[in-house]
N, C-alpha and C positions, 0 to 999 in steps of 0.2 A: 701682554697676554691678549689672544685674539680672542674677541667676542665669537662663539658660532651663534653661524645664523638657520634657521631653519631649510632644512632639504625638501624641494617637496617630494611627495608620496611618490611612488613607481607606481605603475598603470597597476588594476587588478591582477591582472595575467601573472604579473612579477611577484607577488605576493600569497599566491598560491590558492588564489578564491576564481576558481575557474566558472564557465556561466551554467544554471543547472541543465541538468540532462535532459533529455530526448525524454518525454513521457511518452505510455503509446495512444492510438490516435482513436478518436471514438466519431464516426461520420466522417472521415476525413480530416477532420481538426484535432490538432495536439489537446493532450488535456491537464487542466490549470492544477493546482494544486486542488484544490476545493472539488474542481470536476473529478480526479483522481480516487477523491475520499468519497463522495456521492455512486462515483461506478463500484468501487469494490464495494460498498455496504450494499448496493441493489444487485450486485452480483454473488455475495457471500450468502444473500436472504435467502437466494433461491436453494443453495443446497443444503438436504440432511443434516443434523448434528456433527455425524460420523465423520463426514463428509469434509465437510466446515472446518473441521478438528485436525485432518490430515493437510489442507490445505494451509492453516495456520500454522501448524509444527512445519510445515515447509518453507512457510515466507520468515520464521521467526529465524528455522538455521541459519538461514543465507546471509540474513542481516547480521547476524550472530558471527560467522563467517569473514563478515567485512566491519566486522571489530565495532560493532553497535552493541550497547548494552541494553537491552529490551528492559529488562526488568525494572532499569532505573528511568525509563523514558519513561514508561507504562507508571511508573510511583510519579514521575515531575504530570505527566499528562492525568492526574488521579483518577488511575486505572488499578482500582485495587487487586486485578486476577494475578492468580500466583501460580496459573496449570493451566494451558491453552485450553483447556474445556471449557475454562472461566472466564472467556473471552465472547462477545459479541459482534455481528460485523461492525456496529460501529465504531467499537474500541480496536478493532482492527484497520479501520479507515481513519481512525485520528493516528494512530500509531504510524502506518504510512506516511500521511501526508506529512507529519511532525519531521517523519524523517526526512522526507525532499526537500524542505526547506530548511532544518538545520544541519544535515551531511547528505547533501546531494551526491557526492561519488557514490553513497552506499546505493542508492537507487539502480545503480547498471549489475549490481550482485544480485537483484530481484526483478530485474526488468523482465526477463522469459516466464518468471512463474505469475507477472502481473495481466503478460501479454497472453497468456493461457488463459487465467480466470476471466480476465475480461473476452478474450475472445469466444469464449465458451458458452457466455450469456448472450451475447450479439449475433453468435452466426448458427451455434449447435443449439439444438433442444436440449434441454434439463429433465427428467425424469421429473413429475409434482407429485409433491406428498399431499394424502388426502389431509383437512383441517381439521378434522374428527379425533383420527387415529396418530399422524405424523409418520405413518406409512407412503410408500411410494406405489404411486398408483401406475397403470398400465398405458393413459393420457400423455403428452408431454405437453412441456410446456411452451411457448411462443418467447420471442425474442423480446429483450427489453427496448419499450417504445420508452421512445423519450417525449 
């Protein structure tokens, strides 16, 4: 009887762990994970409720879409919401970022609606809601400085 002896590993490539995706780029530099989760919360702050709420039901399809189970991410990340209303930009910037670093493919199913919000805070004005009321006022607003 032959002893086996150990094989080594095949390269990543062969194994089906490809490198992550293309994030989109904020100043000209790609952005990190962390960078990623910091842009959408300073970008989701800026819009209405309403607003907020149609861009979440959007990011949530896609991923949903590319076979992510949100609702059980959102339970491991203790994200108690159960209705995209009950979501915050921040629980929407861990829920992201979670995702790129543990199913990076799902990221190219969301990459246009991420490359939207961010770029909508960066180059378009945002309507601001006065602090008062949470009404939108006739002003807008200025691009996020960093």
């Amino acid at each position: 009887m032959q002893s086996q002896s150990a094989r080594p590993l095949p390269p990543k490539s062969e194994l089906g762990q490809s490198e992550l995706p293309t994030l989109p780029e904020l100043n000209g530099k790609p952005m990190s994970a962390n960078g990623l989760r910091n842009g959408l919360y300073k970008a989701l702050s800026r819009f209405a409720l309403p607003e907020r709420v149609l861009l979440y039901k959007r990011l949530i399809g896609d991923l949903e879409k590319a076979g992510i189970r949100v609702g059980s991410r959102l339970f491991l990340l203790g994200i108690p919401a159960k209705i995209p209303e009950e979501l915050t930009p921040s629980d929407i910037g861990k829920l992201i970022r979670s995702v790129y670093l543990n199913e990076p493919q799902a990221i190219a199913a969301i990459s246009e609606t991420l490359k939207e919000i961010l770029s909508m805070t960066n180059g378009q004005k945002l309507p601001q809601r006065n602090n008062k009321t949470g009404r939108k006022t006739a002003s807008h607003s200025s691009a996020i400085e960093e």
